[in-house]
C-alpha positions as CSV (number, residue, x, y, z in Angstrom):
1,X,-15.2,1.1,-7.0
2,X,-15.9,5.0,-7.1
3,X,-13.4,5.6,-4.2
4,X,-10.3,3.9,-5.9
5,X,-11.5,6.6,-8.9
6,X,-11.7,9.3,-6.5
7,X,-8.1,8.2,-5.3
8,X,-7.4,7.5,-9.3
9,X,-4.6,10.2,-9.3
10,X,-2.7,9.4,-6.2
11,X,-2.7,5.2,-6.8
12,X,-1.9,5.6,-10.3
13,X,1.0,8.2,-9.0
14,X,2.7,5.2,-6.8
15,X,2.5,2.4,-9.3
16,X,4.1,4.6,-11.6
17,X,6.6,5.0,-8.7
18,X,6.6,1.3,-8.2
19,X,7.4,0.7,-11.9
20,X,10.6,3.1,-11.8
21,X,11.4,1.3,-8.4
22,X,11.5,-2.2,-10.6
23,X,13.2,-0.8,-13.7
24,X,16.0,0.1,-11.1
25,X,16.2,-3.1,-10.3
26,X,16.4,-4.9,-13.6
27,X,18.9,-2.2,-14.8
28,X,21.3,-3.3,-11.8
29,X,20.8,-6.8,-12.5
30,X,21.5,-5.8,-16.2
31,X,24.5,-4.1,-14.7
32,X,25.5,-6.4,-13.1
33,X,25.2,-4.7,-9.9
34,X,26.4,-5.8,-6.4
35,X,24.0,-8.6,-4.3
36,X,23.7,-5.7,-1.7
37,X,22.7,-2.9,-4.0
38,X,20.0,-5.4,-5.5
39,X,19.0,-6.4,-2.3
40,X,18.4,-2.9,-0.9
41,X,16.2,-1.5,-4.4
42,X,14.0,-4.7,-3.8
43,X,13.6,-3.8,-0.1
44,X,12.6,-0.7,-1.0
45,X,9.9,-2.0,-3.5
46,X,8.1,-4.6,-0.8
47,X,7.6,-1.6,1.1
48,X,6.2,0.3,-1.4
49,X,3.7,-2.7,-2.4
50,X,3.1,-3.0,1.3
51,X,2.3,0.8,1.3
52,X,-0.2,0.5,-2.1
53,X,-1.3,-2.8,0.0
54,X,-2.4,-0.8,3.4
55,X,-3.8,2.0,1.3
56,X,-6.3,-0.3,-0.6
57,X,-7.7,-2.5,1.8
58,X,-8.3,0.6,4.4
59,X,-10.2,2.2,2.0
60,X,-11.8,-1.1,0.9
61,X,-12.6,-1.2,4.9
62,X,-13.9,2.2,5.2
63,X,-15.9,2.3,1.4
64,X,-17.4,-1.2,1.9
65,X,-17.4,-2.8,5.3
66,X,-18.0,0.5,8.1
67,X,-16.0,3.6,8.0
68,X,-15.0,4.2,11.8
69,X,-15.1,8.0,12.0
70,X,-18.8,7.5,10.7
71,X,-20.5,4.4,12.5
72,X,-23.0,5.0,14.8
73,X,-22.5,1.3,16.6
74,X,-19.7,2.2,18.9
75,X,-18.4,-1.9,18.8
76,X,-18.5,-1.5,14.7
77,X,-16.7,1.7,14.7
78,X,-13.9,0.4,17.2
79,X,-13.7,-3.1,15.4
80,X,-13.2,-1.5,12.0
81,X,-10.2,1.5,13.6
82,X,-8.6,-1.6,14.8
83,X,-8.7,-3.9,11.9
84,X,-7.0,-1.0,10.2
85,X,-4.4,-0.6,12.6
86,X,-4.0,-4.3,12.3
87,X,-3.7,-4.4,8.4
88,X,-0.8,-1.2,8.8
89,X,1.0,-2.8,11.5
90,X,0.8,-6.7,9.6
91,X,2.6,-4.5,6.3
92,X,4.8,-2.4,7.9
């Protein structure tokens, strides 16, 4: 997938994110930490899966089914803008 290694930098940026997210969490459970405060730092890492999530499969959409802002086909170009929208709304 040359686009994921054009985006190598960023992705790899918030998994590393992601992976500090989780050690927060296992050093409150460790720490025996409040349900709440638990609760809240694995909040936080669903939606920053669901972030990693959206930004994959909209560039999987663009890369490898029709980029939008570059389809000639009108019905393409608006079928692939709103599956996108669809995919960011469905992990918000």
């Amino acid at each position: 997938m040359s686009h994921t290694i054009k985006e190598k930098a960023k992705l790899l940026a918030r998994v590393r994110r992601l992976k500090g997210q989780m050690e927060a969490i296992e050093r409150s459970l460790e720490a025996e930490a409040g349900c709440a405060e638990v609760l809240q730092l694995v909040a936080s890492v669903r939606g920053a899966i669901n972030g990693l999530t959206v930004e994959l499969i909209e560039d999987h959409i663009v890369h490898h089914v029709v980029d939008p802002n570059h389809e000639a086909d009108e019905d393409r170009a608006k079928g692939a803008a709103d599956l996108i929208e669809v995919v960011r709304t469905y992990f918000k």
